[in-house]
C-alpha positions in Angstrom: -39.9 99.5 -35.7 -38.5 101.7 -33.1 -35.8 102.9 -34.7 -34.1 106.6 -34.8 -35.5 108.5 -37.4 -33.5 109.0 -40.3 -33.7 112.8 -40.5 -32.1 112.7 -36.9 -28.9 113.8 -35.8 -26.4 110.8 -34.5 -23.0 111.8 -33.2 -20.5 110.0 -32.4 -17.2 111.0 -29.6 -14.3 109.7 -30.7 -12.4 110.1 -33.3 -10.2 106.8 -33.2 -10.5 103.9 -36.0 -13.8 102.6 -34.1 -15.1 106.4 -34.1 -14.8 106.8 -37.6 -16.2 103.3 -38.8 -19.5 104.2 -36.6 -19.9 107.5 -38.2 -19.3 106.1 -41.6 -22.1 103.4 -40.6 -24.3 105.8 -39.6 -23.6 108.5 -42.6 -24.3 105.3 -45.0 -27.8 104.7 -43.4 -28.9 108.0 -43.7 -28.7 110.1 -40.9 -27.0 113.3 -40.2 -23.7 112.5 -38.6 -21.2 114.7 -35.6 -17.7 113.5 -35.3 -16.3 114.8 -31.7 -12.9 114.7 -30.4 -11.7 116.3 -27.4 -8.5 116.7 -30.0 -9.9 119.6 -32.2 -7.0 118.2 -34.6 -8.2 114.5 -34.6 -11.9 115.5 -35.0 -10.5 117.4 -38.4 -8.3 114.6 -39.5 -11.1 112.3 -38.5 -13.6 114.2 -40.8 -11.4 114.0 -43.9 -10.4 110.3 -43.2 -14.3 109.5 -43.1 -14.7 111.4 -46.5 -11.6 109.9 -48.0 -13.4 106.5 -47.3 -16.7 107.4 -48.7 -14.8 108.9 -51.6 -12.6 105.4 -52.7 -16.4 103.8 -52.3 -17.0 105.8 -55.4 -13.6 104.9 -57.1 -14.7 100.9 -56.5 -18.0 101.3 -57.9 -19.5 100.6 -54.6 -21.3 103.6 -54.4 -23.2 106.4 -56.7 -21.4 109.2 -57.3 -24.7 111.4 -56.0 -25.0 109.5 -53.0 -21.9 109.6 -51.5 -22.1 113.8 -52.2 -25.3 114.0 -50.3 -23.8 111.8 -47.5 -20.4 114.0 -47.3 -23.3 116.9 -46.9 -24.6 115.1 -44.1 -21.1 115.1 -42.0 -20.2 117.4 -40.1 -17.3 117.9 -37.6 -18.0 119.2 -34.1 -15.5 121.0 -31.6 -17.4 121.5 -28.7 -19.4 119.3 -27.0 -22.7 121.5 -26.8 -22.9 121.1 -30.4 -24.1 117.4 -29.8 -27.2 119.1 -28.3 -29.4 118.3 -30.6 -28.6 114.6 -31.2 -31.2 111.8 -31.0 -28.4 109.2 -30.6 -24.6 109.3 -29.3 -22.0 106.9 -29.0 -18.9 106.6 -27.5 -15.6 105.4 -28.9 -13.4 106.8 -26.5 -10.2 105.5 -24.3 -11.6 102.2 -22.5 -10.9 103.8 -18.9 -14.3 104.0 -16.4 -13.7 107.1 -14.7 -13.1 109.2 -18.6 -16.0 107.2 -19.9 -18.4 108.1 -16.9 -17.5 111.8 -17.1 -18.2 112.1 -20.6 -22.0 110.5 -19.9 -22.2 113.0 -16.9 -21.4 116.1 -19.6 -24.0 115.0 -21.9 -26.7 113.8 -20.0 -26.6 117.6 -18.7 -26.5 118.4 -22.7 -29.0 116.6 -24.4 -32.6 116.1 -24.8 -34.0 113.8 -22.5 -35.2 111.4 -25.9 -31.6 111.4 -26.7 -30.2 107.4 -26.9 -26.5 107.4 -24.8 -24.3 104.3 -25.6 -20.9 102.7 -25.6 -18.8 101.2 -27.5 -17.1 100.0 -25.1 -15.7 96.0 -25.5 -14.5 95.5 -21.8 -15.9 97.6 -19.2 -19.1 97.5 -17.8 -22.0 99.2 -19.3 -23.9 99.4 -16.0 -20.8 100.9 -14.3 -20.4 103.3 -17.0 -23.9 104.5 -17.0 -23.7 104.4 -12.3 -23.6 108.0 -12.1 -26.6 108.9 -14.5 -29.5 110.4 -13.4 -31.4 108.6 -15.8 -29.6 104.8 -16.6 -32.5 104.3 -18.3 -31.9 105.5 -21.7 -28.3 104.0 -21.2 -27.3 100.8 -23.8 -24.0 99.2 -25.0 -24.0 99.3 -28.9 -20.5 97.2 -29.6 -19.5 97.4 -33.2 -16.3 95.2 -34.5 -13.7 96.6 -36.2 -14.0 97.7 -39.1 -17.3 98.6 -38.4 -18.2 99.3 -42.1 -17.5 95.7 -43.2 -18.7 93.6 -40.3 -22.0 92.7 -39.6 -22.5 92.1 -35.9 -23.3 94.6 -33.6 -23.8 93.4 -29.8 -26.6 95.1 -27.9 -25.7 95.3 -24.4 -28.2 95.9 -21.6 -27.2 96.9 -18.5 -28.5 96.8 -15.1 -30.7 99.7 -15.7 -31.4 99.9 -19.1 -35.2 100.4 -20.1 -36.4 97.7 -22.4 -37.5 100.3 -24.7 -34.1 101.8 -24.9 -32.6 98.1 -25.8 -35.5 97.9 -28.5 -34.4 101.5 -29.9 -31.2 100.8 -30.4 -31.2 97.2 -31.4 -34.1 98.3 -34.2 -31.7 101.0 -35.4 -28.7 99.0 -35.9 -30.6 96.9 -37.6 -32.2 99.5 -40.2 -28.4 100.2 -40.5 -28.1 97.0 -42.3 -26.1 95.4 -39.2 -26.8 92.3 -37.6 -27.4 92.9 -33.7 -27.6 90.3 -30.8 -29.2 91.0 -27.6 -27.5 90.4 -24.5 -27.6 91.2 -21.1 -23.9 93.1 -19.2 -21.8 90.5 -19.0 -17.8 90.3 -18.9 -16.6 89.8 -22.4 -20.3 90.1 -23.6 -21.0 87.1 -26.1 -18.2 86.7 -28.6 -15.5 88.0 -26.2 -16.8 85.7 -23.4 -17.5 82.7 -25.5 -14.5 82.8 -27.3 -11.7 82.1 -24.8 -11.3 78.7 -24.8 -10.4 78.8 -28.4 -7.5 80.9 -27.5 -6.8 78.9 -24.0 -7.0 75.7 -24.9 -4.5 76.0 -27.7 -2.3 77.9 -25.7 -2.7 74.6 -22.9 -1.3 72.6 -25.3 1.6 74.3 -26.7 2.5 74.7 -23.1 2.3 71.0 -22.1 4.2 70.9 -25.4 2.2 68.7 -26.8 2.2 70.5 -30.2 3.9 73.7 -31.5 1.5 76.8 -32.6 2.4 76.2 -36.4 0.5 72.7 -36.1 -2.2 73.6 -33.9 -3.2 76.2 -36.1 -3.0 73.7 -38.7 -4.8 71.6 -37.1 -8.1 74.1 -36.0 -8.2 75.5 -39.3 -7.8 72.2 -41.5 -10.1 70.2 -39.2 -11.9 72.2 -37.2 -13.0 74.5 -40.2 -11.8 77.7 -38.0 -10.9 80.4 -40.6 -7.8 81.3 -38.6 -6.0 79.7 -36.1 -5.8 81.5 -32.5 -1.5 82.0 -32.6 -1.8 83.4 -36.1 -4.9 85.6 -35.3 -3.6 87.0 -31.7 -0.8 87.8 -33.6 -2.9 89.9 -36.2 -4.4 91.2 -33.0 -1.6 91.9 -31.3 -0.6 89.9 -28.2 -1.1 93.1 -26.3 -5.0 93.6 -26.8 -5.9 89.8 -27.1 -4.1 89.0 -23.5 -5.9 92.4 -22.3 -9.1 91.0 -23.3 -8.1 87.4 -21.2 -7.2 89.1 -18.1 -10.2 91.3 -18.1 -12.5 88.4 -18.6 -10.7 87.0 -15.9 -11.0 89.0 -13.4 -14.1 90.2 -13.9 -15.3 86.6 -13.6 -13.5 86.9 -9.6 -10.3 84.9 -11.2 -12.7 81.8 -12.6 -10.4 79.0 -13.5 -12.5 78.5 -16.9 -11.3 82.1 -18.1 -7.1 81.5 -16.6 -4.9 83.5 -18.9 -2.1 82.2 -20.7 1.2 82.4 -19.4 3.6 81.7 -22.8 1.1 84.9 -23.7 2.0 87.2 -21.2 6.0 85.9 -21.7 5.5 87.1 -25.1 3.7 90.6 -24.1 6.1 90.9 -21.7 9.1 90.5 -24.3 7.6 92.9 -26.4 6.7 90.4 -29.5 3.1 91.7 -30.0 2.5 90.2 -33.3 2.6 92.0 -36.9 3.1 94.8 -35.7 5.7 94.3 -34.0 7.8 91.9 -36.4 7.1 89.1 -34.3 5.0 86.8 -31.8 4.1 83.4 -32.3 5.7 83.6 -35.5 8.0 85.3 -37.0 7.4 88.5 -39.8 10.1 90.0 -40.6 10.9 90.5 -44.7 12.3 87.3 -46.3 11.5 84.6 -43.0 9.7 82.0 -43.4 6.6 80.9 -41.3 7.0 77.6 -39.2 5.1 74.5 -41.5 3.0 72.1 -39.3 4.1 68.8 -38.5 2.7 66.6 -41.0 3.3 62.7 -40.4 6.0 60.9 -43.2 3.7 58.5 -45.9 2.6 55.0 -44.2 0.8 52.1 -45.9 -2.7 51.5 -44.6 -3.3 48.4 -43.5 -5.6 46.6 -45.5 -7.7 45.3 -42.7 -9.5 46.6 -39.9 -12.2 46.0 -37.5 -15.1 48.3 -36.0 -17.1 48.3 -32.9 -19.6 50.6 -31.7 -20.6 53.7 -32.5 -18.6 56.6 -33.3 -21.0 58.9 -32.7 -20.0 62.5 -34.4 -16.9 60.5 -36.1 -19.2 58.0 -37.6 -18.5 59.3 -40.7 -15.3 57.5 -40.5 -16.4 54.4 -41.0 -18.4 55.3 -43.6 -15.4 56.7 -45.6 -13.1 53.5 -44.7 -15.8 51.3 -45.8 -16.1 53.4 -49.9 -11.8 53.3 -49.6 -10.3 50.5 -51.8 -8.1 47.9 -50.5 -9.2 48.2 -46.8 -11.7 46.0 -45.7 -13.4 46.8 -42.6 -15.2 44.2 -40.3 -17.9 45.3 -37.5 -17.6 43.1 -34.7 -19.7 43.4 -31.6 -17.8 44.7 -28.3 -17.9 47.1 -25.4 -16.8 50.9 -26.4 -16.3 52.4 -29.6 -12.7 51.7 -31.5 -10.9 50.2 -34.6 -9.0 47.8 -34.0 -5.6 47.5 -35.9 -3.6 44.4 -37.7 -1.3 45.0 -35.3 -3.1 44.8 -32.3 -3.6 48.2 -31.4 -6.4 50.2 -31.3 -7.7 53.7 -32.8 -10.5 55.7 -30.8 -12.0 59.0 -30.9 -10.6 61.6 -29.2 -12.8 60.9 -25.4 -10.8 62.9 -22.6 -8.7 60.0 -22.1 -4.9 60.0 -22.4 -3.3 57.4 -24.4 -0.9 56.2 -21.3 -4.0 55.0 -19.6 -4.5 52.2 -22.4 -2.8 49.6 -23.8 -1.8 50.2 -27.0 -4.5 53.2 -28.2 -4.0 56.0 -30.5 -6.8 58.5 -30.7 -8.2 60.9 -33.1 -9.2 64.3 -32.8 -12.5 65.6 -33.4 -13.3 67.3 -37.1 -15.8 69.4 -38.3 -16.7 67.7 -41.4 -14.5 64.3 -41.7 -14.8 64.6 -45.5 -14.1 67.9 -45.5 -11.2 68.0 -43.5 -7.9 67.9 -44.8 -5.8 67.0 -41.8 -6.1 64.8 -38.8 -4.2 64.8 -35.5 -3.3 61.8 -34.2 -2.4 61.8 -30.1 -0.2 59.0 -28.9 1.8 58.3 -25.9 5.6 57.3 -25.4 4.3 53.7 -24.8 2.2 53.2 -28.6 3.8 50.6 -30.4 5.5 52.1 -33.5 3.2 49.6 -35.9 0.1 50.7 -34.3 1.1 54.3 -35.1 2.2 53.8 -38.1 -0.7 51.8 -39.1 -3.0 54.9 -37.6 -1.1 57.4 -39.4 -1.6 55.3 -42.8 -5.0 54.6 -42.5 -6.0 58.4 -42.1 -3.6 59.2 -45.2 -5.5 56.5 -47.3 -8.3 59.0 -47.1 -6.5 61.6 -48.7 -5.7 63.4 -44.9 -2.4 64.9 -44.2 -1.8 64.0 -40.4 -0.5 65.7 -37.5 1.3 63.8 -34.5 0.9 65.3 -31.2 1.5 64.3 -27.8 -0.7 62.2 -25.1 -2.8 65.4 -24.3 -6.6 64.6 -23.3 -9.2 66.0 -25.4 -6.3 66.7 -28.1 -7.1 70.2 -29.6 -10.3 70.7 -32.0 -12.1 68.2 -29.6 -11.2 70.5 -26.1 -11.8 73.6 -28.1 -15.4 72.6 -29.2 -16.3 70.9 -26.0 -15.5 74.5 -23.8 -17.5 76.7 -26.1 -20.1 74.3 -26.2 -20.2 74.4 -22.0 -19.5 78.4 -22.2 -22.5 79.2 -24.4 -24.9 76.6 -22.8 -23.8 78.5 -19.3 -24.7 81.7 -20.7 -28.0 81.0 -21.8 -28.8 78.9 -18.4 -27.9 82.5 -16.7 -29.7 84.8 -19.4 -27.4 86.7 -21.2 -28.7 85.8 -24.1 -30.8 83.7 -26.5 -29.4 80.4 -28.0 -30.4 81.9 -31.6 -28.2 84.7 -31.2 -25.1 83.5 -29.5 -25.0 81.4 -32.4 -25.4 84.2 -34.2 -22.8 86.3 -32.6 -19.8 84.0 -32.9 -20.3 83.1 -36.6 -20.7 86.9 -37.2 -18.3 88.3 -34.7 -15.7 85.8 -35.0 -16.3 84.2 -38.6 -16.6 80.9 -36.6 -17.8 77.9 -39.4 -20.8 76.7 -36.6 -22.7 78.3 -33.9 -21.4 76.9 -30.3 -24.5 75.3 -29.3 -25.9 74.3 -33.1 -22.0 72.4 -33.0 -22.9 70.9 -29.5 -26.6 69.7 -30.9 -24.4 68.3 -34.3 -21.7 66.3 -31.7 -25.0 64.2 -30.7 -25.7 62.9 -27.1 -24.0 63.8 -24.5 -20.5 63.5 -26.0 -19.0 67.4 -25.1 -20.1 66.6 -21.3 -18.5 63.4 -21.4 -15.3 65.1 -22.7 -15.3 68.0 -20.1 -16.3 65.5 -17.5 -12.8 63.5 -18.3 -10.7 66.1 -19.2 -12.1 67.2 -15.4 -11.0 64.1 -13.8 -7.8 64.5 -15.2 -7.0 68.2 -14.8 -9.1 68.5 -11.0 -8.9 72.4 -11.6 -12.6 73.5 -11.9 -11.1 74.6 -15.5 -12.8 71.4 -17.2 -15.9 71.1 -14.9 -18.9 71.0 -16.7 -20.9 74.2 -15.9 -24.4 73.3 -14.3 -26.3 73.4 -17.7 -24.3 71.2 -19.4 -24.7 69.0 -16.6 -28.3 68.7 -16.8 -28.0 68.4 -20.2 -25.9 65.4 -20.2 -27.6 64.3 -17.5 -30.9 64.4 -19.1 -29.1 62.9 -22.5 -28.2 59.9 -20.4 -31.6 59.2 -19.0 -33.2 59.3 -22.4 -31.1 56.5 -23.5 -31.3 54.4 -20.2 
């Protein structure tokens, strides 16, 4: 192990919420801990709200009584920057502006030892920009902690351009003796978890605005299907609009205005209205005292029918079949016939959710794609204007007879779990084709930094054969953007997916 020593000084600049969880994190682990402000007045508050926190610790039961007093001895508030002298590690947690951040590096290269560890905090610049006017880069690292930084795990560890391997090492060995969970990863915009997890903000926000389905269902529909903890209107609106549309357009542009990273316009309607979410009393939803939160559509009680036919193989939804075959009073018949479906008493049809729209066919409703089929406890159901009423009905019943409440959405390609999965699937495979990081830990980093219920690419391995590319590759076809194209990774593995079964 390469970690800082123990008995070591770390300080931290930046006295902010961020500030304050670092320097508790470090206090906790051991070492002797600087809080700096600029703000004399915010260092001091900053000191007493870091004690107050180790204090309630105490109160819970958390922590020995002894412990936290030898800790407290160990903090100490500093109001000058010379006093930081003597650290062996600092990190910043200051105002996310370049020019503030790079001047700050500038007065403390000239201050500290050349051993000393400089990092950043930072969630959106550039760690090699903010370390351009360094003498010595080197020793340079992004150390990205999420908020609060006592209670979450994941800590990204960001090299930048000229970041020694043995700095990376350091730091990434002494968030780990902190008990944190770091991911290496190489200066990219967004990072991993900020970079990665667009699409499940975009895509939902694509499909409210083809009005295809209102927030209060898609939520729904991602949390009670997809197994996401929260869905992305609710959480953007714990957020704030503000900050999660600031984190889009950064991505954005830092990606030269990709079409894979296109912000939301209903988003910037609502920043621009000044509905930021909680704190504000309202975004997506609603907040004030004694409203009520929109319910998600939920389909009206339809018999099943009490036969069906299968054909083919439903791949990641096979489980389906598995569950119609166990349910009592349908009786399901395989019959032997080009593509995957179930066909309907009525003559209609019922097919996983492919890219496809439901205009194109005659007659076909599909469903969306779930995380766990027995697990789930709703199901969207996307149909066009032309679907027969029985056929929809009989859909709708069929799904219900499995103990599913279903959602009715429009004819939207690639519906909403199934385009959300399939665009962090292609993001994560792109960013280990281009080495920012490791499979093992962009996995790692999105069920840690965003509490998703599977790792992008262990999901994409889970959907079996090529079936995400095949998705991106339709959705492309019908949405001839660039958004949808399947990055060059994917392709190869769909590519080679398809050859292996030829």
């Amino acid at each position: 192990m390469t970690a800082i020593e123990r008995d070591r000084t770390v300080a931290v600049v930046g006295a902010g919420t961020m500030g304050q969880g670092i320097a508790q994190v470090a206090l906790m682990a051991g070492h002797p801990v600087l809080l700096f402000d600029v703000d004399a007045e915010r260092t001091t508050a900053a000191d007493s709200a870091v004690r107050a926190r180790v204090e309630r610790l105490v109160e819970k039961g958390r922590l020995d009584a002894g412990e936290a007093r030898e800790a407290l001895e160990r903090l100490r508030p500093a109001h000058d920057l010379r006093d930081l002298s003597g650290a062996a590690l600092v990190v910043e947690a200051i105002v996310e502006q370049l020019p503030v951040k790079q001047q700050l590096f500038r007065s403390l290269e000239e201050l500290v030892a050349t051993d000393c560890l400089l990092a950043t905090n930072t969630s959106s610049l550039s760690v090699t920009a903010i370390a351009g006017g360094l003498r010595h880069p080197g020793r340079f690292v992004g150390m990205h902690f999420f908020n609060p930084a006592p209670l979450l795990p994941l800590v990204e560890v960001v090299s930048g351009f000229a970041t020694d391997e043995d700095a990376a090492t350091r730091a990434y060995d002494t968030v780990l003796g902190w008990g944190k969970t770091p991911v290496r990863c190489a200066d990219t915009p967004g990072f991993l978890v900020n970079r990665i997890a667009r699409p499940f903000y975009a895509e939902a926000f694509a499909v409210y605005e083809e009005q295809a389905a209102d927030p209060a269902t898609i939520d729904a529909v991602l949390r009670e299907s997809g197994g996401f903890r929260m869905g992305p209107f609710e959480l953007t609106d714990l957020i704030g609009q503000d900050v999660n549309e600031a984190v889009s357009r950064s991505v954005w542009e830092a990606f030269h205005q990709s079409p894979k990273f296109v912000p939301s316009l209903p988003q910037r309607r609502l920043v621009e209205s000044g509905r930021l979410g909680r704190k504000t009393g309202h975004g997506w939803f609603p907040y004030a005292e004694g409203t009520e939160r929109p319910a998600p559509h939920t389909a009206a009680p339809e018999a099943a029918p009490a036969q069906i036919t299968v054909a083919g193989d439903f791949g990641p939804a096979a489980e389906v079949v598995v569950m119609l075959e166990e349910t009592d009073g349908i009786e399901v018949k395989k019959v032997s016939a080009d593509g995957a479906y179930i066909g309907l008493p009525g003559g209609g049809q019922l097919s996983l959710v492919d890219g496809n729209t439901s205009v194109e066919y005659s007659d076909v409703v599909y469903f969306d794609l779930a995380l766990d089929y027995r697990a789930a406890t709703r199901i969207a159901l996307s149909a066009s204007d032309d679907v027969s009423e029985e056929t929809l009905k009989e859909a709708v019943g069929l799904f219900q007879a499995l103990g599913k409440d279903v959602s009715v959405i429009g004819d939207m390609p690639g519906m909403i779990v199934g385009r959300t999965v399939a665009m962090l699937v292609d993001l994560a495979l792109d960013a280990v084709a281009k080495g920012v990081a490791t499979p093992e830990d962009i996995d790692t980093a999105m069920r840690l930094g965003v509490n998703y219920p599977r790792g992008p690419l262990e999901w994409g391995r889970d959907l079996t054969g090529d079936w995400s590319f095949d998705l991106l590759t339709a959705l492309h076809a019908r949405c001839p953007t660039g958004r949808y194209a399947p990055s060059l990774a994917h392709y190869r593995q769909g590519y080679a997916e398809q050859e292996s079964t030829s």
